[in-house]
C-alpha positions as CSV (number, residue, x, y, z in Angstrom):
1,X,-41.9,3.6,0.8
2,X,-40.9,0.0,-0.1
3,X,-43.8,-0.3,-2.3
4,X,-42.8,2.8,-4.2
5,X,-39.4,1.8,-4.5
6,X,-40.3,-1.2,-6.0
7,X,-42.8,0.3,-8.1
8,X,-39.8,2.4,-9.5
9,X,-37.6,-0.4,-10.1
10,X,-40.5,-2.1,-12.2
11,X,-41.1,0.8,-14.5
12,X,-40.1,0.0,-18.1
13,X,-38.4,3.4,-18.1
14,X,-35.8,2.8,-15.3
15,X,-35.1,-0.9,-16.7
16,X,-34.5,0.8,-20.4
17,X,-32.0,3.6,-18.1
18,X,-30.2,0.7,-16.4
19,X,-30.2,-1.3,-19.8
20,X,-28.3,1.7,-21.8
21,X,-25.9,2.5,-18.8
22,X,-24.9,-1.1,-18.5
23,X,-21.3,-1.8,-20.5
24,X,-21.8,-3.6,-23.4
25,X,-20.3,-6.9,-24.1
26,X,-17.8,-6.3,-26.6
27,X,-13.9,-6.2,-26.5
28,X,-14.2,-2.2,-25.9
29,X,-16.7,-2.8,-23.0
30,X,-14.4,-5.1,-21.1
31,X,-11.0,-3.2,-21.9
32,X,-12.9,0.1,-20.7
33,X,-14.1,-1.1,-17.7
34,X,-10.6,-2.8,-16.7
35,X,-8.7,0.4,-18.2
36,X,-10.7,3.3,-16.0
37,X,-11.1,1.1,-12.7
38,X,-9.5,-2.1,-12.3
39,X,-6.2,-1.1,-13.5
40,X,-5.1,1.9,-12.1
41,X,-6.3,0.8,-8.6
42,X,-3.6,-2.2,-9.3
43,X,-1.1,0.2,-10.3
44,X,-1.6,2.5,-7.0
45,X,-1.5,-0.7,-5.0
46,X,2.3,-1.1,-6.5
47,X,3.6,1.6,-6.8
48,X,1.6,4.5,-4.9
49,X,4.7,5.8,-2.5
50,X,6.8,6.1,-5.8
51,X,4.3,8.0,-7.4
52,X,3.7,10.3,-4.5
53,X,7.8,10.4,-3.8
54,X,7.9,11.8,-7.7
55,X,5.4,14.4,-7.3
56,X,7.0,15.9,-4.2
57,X,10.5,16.0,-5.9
58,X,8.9,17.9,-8.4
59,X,6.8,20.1,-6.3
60,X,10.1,21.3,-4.4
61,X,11.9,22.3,-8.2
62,X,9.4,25.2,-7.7
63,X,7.6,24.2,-11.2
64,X,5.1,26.2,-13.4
65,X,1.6,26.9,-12.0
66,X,0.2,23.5,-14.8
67,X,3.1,21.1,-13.4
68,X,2.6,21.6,-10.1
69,X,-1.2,21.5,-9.9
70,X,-0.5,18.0,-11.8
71,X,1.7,17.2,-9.2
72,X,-0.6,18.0,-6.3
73,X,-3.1,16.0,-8.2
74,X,-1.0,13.5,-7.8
75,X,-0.3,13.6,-4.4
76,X,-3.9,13.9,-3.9
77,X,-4.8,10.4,-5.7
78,X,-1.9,8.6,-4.6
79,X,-1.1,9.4,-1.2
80,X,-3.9,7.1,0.6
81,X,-3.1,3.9,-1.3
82,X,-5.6,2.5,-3.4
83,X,-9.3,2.4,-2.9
84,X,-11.2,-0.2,-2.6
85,X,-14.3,1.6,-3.7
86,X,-13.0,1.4,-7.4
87,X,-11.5,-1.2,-7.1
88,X,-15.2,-3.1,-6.2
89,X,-16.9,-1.2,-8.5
90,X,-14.9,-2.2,-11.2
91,X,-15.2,-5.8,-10.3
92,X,-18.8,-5.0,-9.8
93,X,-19.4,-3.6,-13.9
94,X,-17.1,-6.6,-14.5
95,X,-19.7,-9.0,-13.5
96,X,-22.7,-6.8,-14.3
97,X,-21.2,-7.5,-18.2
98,X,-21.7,-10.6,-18.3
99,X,-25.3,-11.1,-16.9
């Protein structure tokens, strides 16, 4: 099984795949990586409970069917906190840009 894994990992077609997924190293790259993972993990870290605290307030003004799936949604992604999963994997691509 190891062999074959390795095997994998060697074939020119899986280094191309990981070669074309990897961000590219240009203003964009870096400003997309920290925009989609790094930043709103920072933001949840600050300011999760008054984000959740909103969302409830609006859930009990008994809104439309739209606002208050958006406000569940919100609930939903900010009730725990921020996660440290995005939060690493964003630092992860962060590094993975520059080698």
């Amino acid at each position: 099984m190891k062999e074959k894994f390795q095997k994998i990992a060697r074939h020119p077609a899986t280094q191309k795949a990981l070669m074309d997924m990897k961000p590219k190293k240009t203003l964009w790259g870096i400003v997309g990586v920290i925009l989609f993972f790094i930043a709103p993990e920072i933001i949840a870290y600050f300011y999760a409970t008054d984000i959740v605290h909103f969302a409830q307030n609006g859930l009990s003004m008994h809104p439309t069917t739209l606002e208050s799936y958006n406000y569940e949604l919100l609930i939903y992604l900010f009730e725990d906190g921020m996660s440290w999963f995005n939060l690493g994997f964003g630092v992860v691509l962060l590094v993975w840009l520059f080698f």
